[in-house]
Backbone atoms as SQL, in Angstrom:
CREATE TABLE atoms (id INTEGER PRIMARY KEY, chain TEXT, resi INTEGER, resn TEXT, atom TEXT, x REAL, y REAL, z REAL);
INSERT INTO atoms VALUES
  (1, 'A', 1, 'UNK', 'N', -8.172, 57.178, 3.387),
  (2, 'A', 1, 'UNK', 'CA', -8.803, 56.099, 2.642),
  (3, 'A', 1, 'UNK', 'C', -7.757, 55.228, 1.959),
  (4, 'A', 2, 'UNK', 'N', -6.320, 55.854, 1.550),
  (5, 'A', 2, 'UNK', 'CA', -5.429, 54.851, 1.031),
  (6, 'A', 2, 'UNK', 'C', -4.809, 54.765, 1.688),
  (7, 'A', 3, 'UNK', 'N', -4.864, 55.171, 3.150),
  (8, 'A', 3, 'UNK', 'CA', -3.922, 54.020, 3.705),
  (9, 'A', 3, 'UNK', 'C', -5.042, 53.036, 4.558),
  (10, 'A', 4, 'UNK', 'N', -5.807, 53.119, 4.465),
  (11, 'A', 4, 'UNK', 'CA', -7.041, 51.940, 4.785),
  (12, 'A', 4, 'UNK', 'C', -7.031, 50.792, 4.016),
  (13, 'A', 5, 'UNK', 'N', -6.955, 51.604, 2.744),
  (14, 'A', 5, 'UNK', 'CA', -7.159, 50.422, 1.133),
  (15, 'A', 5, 'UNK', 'C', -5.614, 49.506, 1.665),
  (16, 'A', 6, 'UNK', 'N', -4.729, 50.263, 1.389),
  (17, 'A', 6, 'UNK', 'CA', -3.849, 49.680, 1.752),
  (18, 'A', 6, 'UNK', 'C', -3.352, 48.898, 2.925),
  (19, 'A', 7, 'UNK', 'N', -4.162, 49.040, 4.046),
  (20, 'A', 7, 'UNK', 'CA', -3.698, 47.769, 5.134),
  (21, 'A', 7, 'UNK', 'C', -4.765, 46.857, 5.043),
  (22, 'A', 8, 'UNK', 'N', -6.004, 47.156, 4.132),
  (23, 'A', 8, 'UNK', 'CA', -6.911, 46.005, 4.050),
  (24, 'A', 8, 'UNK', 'C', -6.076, 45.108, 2.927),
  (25, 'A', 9, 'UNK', 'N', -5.662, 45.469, 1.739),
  (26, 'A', 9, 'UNK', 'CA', -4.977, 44.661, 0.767),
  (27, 'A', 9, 'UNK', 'C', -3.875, 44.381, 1.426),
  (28, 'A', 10, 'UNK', 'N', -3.271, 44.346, 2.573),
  (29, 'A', 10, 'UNK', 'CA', -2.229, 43.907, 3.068),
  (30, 'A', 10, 'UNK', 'C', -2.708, 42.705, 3.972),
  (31, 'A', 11, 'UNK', 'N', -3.930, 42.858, 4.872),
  (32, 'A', 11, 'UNK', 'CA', -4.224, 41.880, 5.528),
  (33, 'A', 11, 'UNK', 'C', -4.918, 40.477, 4.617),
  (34, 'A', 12, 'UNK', 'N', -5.490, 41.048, 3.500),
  (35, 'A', 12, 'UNK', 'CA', -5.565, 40.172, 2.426),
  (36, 'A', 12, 'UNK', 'C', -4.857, 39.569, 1.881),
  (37, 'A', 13, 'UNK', 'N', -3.904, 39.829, 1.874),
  (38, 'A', 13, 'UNK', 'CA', -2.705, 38.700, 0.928),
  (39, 'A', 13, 'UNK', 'C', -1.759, 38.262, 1.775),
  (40, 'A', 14, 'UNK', 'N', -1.891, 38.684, 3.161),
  (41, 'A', 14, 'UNK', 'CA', -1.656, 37.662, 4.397),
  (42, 'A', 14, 'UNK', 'C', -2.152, 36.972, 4.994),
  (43, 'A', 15, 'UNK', 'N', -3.617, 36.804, 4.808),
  (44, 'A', 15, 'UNK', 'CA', -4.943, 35.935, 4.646),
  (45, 'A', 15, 'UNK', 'C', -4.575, 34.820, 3.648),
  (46, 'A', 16, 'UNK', 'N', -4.098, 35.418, 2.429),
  (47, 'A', 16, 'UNK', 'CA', -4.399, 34.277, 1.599),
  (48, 'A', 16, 'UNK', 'C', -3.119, 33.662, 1.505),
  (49, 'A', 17, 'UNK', 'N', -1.659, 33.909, 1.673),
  (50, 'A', 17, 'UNK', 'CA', -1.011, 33.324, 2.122),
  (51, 'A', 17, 'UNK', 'C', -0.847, 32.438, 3.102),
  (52, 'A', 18, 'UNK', 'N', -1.648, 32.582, 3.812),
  (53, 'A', 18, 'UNK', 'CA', -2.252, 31.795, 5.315),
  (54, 'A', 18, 'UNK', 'C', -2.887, 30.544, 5.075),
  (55, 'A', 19, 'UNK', 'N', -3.711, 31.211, 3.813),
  (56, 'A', 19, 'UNK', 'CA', -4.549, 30.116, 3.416),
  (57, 'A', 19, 'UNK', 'C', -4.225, 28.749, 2.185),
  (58, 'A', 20, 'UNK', 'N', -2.897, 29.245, 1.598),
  (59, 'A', 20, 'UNK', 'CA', -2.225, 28.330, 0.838),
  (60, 'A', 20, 'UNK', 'C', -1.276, 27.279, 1.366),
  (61, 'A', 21, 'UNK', 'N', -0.813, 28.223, 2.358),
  (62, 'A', 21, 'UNK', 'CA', -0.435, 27.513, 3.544),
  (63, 'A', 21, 'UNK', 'C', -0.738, 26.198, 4.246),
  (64, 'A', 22, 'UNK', 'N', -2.202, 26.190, 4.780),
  (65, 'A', 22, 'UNK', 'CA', -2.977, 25.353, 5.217),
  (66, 'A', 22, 'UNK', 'C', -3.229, 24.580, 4.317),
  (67, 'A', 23, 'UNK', 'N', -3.408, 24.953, 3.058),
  (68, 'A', 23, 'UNK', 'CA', -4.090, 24.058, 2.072),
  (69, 'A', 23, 'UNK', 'C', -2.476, 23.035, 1.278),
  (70, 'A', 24, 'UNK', 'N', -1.512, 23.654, 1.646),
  (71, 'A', 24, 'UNK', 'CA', -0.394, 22.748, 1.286),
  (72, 'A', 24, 'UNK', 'C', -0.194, 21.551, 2.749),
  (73, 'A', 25, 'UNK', 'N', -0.404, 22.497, 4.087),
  (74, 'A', 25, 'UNK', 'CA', 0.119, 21.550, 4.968),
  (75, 'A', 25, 'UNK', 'C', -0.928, 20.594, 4.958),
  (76, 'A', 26, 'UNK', 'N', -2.298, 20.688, 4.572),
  (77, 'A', 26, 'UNK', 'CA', -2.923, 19.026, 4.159),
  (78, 'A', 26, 'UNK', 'C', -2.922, 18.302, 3.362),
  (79, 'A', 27, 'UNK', 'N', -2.309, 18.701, 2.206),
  (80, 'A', 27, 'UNK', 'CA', -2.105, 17.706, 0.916),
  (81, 'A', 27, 'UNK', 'C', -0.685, 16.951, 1.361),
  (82, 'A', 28, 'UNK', 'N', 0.515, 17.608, 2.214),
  (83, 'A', 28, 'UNK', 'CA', 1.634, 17.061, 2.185),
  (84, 'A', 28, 'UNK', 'C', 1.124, 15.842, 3.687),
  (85, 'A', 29, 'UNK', 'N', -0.273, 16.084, 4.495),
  (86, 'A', 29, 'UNK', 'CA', -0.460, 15.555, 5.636),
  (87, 'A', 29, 'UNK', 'C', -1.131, 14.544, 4.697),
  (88, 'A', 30, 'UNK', 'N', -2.103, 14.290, 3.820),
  (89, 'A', 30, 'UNK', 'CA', -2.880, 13.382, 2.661),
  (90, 'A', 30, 'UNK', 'C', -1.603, 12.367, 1.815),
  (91, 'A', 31, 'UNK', 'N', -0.877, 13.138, 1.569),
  (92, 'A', 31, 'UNK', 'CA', -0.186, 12.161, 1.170),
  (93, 'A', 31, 'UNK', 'C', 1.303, 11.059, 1.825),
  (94, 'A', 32, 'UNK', 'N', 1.138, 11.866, 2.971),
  (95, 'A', 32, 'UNK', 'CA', 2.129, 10.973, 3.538),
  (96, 'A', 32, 'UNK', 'C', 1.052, 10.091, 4.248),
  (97, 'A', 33, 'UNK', 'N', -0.120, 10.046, 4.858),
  (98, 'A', 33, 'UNK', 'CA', -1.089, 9.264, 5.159),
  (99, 'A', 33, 'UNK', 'C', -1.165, 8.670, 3.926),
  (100, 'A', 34, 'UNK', 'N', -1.193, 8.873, 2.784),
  (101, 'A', 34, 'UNK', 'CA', -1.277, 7.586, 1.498),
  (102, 'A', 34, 'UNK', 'C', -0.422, 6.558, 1.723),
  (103, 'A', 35, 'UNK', 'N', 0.794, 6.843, 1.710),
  (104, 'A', 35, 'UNK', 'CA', 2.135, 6.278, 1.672),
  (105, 'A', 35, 'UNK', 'C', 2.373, 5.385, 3.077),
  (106, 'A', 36, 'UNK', 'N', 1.545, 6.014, 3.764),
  (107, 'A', 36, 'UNK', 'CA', 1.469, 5.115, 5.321),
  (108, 'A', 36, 'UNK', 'C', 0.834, 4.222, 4.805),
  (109, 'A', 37, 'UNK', 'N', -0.716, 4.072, 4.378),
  (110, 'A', 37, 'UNK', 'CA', -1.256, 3.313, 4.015),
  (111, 'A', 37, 'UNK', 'C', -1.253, 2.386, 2.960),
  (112, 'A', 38, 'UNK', 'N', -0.331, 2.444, 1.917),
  (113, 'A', 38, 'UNK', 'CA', 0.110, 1.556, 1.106),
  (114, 'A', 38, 'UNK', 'C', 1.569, 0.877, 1.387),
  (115, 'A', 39, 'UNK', 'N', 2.296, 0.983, 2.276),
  (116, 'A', 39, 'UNK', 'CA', 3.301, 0.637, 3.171),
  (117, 'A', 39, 'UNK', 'C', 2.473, -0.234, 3.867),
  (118, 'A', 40, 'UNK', 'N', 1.357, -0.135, 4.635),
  (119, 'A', 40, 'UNK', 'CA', 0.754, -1.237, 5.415),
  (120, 'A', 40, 'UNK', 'C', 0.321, -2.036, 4.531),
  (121, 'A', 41, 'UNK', 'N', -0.236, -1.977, 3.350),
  (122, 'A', 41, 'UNK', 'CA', -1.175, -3.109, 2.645),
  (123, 'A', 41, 'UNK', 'C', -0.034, -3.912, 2.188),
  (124, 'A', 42, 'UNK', 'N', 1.211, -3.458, 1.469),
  (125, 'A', 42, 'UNK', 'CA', 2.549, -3.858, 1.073),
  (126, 'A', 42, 'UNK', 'C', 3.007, -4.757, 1.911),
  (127, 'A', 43, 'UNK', 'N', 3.281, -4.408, 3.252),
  (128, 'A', 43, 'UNK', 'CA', 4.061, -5.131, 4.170),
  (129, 'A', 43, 'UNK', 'C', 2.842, -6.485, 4.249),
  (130, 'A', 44, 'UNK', 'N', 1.706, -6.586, 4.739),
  (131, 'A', 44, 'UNK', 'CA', 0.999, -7.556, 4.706),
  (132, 'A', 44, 'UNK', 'C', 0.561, -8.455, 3.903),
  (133, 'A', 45, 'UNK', 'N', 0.475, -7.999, 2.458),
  (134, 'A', 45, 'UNK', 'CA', 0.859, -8.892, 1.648),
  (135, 'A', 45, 'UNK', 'C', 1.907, -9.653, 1.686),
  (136, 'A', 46, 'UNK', 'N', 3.249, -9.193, 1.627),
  (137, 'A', 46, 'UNK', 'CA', 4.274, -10.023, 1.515),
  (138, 'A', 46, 'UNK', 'C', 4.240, -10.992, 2.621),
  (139, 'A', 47, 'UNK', 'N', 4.118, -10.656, 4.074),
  (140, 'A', 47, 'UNK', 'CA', 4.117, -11.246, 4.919),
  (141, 'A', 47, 'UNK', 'C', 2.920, -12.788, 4.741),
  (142, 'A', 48, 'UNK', 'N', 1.798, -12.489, 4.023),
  (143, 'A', 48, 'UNK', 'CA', 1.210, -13.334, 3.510),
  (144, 'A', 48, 'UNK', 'C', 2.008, -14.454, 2.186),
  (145, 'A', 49, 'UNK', 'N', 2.442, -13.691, 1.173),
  (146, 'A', 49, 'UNK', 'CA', 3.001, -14.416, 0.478),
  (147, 'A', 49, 'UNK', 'C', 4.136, -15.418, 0.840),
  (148, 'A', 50, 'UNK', 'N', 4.724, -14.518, 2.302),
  (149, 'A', 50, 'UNK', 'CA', 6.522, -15.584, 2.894),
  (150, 'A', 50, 'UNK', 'C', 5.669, -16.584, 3.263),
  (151, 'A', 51, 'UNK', 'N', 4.349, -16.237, 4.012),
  (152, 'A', 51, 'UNK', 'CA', 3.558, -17.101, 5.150),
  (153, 'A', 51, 'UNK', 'C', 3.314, -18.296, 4.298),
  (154, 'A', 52, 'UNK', 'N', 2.746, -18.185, 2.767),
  (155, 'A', 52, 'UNK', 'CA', 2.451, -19.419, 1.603),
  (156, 'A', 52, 'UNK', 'C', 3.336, -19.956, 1.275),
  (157, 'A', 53, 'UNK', 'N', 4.453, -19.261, 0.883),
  (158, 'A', 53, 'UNK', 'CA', 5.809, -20.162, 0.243),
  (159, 'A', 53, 'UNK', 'C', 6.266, -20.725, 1.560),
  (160, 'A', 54, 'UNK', 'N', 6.541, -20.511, 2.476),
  (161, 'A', 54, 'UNK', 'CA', 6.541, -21.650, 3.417),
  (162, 'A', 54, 'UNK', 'C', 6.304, -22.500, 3.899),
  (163, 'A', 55, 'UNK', 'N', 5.172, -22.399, 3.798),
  (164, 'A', 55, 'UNK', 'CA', 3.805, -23.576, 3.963),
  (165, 'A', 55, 'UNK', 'C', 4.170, -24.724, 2.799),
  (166, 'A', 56, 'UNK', 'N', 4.611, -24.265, 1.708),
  (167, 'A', 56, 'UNK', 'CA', 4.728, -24.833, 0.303),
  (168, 'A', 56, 'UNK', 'C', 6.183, -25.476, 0.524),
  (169, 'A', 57, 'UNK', 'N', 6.579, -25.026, 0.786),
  (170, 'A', 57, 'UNK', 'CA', 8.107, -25.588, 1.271),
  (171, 'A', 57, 'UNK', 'C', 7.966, -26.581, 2.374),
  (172, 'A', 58, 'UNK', 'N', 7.140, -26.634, 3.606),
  (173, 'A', 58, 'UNK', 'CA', 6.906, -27.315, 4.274),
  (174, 'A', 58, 'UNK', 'C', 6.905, -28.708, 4.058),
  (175, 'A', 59, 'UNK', 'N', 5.535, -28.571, 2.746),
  (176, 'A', 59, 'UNK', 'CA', 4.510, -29.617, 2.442),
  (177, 'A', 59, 'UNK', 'C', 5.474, -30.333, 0.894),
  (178, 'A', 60, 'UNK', 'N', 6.497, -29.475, 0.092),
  (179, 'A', 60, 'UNK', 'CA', 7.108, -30.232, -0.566),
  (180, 'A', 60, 'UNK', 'C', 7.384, -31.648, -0.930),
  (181, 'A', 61, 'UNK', 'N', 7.845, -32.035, 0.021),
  (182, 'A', 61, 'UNK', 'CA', 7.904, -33.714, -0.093),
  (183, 'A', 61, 'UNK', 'C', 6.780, -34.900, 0.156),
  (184, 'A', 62, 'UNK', 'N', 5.538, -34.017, 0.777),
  (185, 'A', 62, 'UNK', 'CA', 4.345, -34.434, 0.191),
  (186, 'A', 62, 'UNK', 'C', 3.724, -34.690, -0.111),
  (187, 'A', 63, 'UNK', 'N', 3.504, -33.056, -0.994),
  (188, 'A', 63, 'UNK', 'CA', 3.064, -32.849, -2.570),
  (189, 'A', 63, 'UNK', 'C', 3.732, -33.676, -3.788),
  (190, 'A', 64, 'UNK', 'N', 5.100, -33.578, -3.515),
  (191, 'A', 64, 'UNK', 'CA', 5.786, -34.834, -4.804),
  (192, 'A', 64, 'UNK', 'C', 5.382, -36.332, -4.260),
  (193, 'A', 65, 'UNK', 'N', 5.703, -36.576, -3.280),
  (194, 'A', 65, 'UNK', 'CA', 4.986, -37.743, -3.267),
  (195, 'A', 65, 'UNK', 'C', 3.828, -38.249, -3.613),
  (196, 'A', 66, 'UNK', 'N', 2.954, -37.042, -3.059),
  (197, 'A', 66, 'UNK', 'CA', 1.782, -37.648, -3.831),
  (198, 'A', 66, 'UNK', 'C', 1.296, -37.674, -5.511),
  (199, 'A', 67, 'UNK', 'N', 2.056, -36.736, -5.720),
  (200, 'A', 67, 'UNK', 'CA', 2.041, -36.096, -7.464),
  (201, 'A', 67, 'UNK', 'C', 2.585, -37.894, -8.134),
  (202, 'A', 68, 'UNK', 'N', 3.727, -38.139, -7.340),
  (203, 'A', 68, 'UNK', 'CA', 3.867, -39.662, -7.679),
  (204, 'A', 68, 'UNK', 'C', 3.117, -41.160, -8.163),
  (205, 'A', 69, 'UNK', 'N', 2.331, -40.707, -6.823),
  (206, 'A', 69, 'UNK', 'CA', 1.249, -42.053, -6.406),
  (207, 'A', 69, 'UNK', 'C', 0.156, -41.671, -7.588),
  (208, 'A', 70, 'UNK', 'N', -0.100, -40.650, -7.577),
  (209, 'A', 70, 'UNK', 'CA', -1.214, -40.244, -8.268),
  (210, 'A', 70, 'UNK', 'C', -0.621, -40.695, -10.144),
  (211, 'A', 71, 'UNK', 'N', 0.417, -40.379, -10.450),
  (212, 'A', 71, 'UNK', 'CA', 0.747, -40.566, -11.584),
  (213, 'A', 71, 'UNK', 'C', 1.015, -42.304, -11.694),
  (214, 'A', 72, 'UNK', 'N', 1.324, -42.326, -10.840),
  (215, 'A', 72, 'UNK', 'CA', 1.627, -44.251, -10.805),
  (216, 'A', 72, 'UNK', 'C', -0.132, -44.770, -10.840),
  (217, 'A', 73, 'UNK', 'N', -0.898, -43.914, -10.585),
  (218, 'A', 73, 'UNK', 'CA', -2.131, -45.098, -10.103),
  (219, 'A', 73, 'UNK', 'C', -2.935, -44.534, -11.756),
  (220, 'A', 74, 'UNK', 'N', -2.081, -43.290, -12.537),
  (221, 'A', 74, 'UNK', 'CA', -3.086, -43.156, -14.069),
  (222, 'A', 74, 'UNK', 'C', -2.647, -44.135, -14.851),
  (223, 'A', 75, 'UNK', 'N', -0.911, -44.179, -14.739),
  (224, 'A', 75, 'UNK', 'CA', -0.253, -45.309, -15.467),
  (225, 'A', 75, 'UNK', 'C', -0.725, -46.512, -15.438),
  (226, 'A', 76, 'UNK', 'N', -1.053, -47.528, -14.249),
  (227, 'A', 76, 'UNK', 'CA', -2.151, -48.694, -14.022),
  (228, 'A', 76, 'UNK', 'C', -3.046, -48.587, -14.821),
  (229, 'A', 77, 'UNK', 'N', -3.522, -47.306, -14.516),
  (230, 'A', 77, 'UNK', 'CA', -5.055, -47.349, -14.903),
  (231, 'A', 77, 'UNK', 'C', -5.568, -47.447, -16.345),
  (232, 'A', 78, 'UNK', 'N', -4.823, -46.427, -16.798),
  (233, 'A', 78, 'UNK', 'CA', -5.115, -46.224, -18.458),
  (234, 'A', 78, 'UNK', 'C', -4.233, -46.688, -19.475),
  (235, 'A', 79, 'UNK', 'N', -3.876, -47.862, -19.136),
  (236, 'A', 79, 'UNK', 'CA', -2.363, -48.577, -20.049),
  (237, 'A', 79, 'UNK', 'C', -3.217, -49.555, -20.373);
């Protein structure tokens, strides 16, 4: 009977070692899937933001130009 007790409490705490196991290799699989996934939202943002400041850079001379006309036509207007 004790050596029964004893290979059942042996297969038990090689069970549950087994089972901490598993339960670490999905938190370290959860969080590198996080890190994937905020790496993608990251990269696409920025790629959005280069995509605007460029656009903005594009349209520069313009935008001042018109910022110009527009200020020349309040000056007329309200003098």
């Amino acid at each position: 009977a004790d050596a029964s007790l004893g290979m059942h409490e042996r297969e038990y705490i090689q069970e549950s070692l087994s089972y901490v196991l598993r339960i670490q290799e999905v938190q370290e699989r959860i969080k590198f899937e996080f890190v994937e996934i905020l790496l993608a939202f990251i990269s696409g943002w920025l790629v959005f933001y280069h995509t605007a400041h460029e656009q903005a850079e594009d349209h520069r001379d313009y935008l001042q130009d018109l910022r110009h006309k527009v200020q020349k036509v309040r000056d007329h207007t309200y003098m």
